[in-house]
C-alpha positions in Angstrom: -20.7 42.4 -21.5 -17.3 42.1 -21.4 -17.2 41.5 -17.6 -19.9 38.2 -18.1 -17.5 36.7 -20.7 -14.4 37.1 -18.0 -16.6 36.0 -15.7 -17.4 32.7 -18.0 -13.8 32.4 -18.9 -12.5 32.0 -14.9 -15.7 29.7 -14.2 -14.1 27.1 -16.8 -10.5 27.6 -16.4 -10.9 26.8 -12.6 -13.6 24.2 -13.6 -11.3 22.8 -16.5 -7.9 22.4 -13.5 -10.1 21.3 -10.9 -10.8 18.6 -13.5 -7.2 17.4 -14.4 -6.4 17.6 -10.8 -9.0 15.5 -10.0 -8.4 12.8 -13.0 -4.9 12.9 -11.8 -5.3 12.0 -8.7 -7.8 9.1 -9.7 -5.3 7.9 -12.3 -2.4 8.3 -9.5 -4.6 6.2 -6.8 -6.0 3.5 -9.4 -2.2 2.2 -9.8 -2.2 0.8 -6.3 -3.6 -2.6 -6.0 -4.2 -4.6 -3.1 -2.5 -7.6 -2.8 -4.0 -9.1 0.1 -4.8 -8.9 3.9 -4.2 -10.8 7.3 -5.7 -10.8 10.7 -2.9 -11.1 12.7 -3.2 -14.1 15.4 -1.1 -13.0 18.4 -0.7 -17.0 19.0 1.5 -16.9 16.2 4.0 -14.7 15.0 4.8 -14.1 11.0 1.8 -14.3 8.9 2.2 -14.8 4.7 -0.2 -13.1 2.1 0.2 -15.3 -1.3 0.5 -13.4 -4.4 -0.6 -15.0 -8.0 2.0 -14.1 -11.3 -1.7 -13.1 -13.1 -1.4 -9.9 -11.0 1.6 -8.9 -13.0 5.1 -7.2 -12.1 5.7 -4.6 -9.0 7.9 -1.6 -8.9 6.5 -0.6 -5.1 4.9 -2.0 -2.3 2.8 0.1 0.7 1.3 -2.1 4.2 -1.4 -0.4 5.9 -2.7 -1.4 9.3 -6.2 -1.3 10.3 -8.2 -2.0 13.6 -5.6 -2.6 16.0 -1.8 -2.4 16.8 1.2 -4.4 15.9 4.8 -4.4 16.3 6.0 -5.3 12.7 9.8 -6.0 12.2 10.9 -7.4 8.9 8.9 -8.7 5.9 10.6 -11.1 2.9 9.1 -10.8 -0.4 9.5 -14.4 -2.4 9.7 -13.5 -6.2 8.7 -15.3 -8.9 12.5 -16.5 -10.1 13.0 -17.7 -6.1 14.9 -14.9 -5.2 14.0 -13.0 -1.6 14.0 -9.4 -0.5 14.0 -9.1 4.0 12.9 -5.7 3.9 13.6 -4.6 7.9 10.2 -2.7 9.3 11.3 -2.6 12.3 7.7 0.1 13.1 4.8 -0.5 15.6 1.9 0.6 13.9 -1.0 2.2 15.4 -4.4 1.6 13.8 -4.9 3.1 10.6 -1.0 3.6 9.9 1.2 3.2 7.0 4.4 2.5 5.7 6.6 4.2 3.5 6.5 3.9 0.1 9.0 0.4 -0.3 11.1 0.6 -3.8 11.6 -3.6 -4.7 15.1 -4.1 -6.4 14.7 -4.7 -10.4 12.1 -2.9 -12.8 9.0 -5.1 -12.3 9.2 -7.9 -9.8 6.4 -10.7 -10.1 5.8 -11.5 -6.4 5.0 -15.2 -4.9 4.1 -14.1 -1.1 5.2 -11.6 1.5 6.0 -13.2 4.7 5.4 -10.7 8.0 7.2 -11.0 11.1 5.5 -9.5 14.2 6.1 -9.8 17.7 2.7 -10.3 20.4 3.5 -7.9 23.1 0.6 -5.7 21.7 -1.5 -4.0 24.9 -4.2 -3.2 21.9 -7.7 -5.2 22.8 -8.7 -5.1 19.1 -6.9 -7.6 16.6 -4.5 -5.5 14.0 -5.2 -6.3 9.8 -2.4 -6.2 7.9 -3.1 -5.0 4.2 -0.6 -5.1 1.0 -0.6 -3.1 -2.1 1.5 -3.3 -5.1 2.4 -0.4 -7.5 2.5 -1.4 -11.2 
């Protein structure tokens, strides 16, 4: 008897952190929102994603490339009050790559647009997207 209680005991403790993990997680993930996307044209080379003030202030920002490759080298982030960040890159990114985590000067910035300076010697057949997400 005593054995079927442990038993029921474990079963919900690993139930109950498999649980908070999971929400945590969820919660962690559900603070990153995308910002907006590019296909980069290899006939030109910077691309800008616009970013409304409804969409709030930004502590972080993350770029993600999917589909192809592209040799990224700087990006300037516009904010609201007219002031600029160049954040240097300086990364090629293969498909399905990442930045780091970027930290934006100031608490919460309001962003305008991110501006995206690439270069077109990619060898890659498939055209790269660029996307953005902010952290809150």
């Amino acid at each position: 008897m005593k054995n079927i209680t442990l038993q029921k005991f474990s079963i919900s403790s690993l139930l109950m952190v498999f649980l908070l993990i999971t929400s945590s997680f969820t919660l962690n993930y559900m603070q990153w929102e995308h910002l907006g996307s590019r296909t980069v044209n290899y006939r030109l080379d910077k691309d800008v994603i616009k970013v409304t003030a409804k969409e709030g202030g930004f502590k972080k920002l993350k770029i993600k490339v999917t589909g192809g490759a592209v040799n990224m080298h700087r990006m300037v982030v516009q904010y609201g009050n007219g002031q600029k960040d160049v954040i240097q890159l300086r990364h090629n990114f293969s498909r399905k790559s990442a930045t780091r985590l970027i930290d934006l000067k100031g608490n919460k910035r309001v962003i305008r647009d991110i501006t995206f300076f690439y270069d077109t010697k990619n060898l890659s057949r498939k055209r790269a997207k660029v996307h953005v997400f902010g952290k809150h």
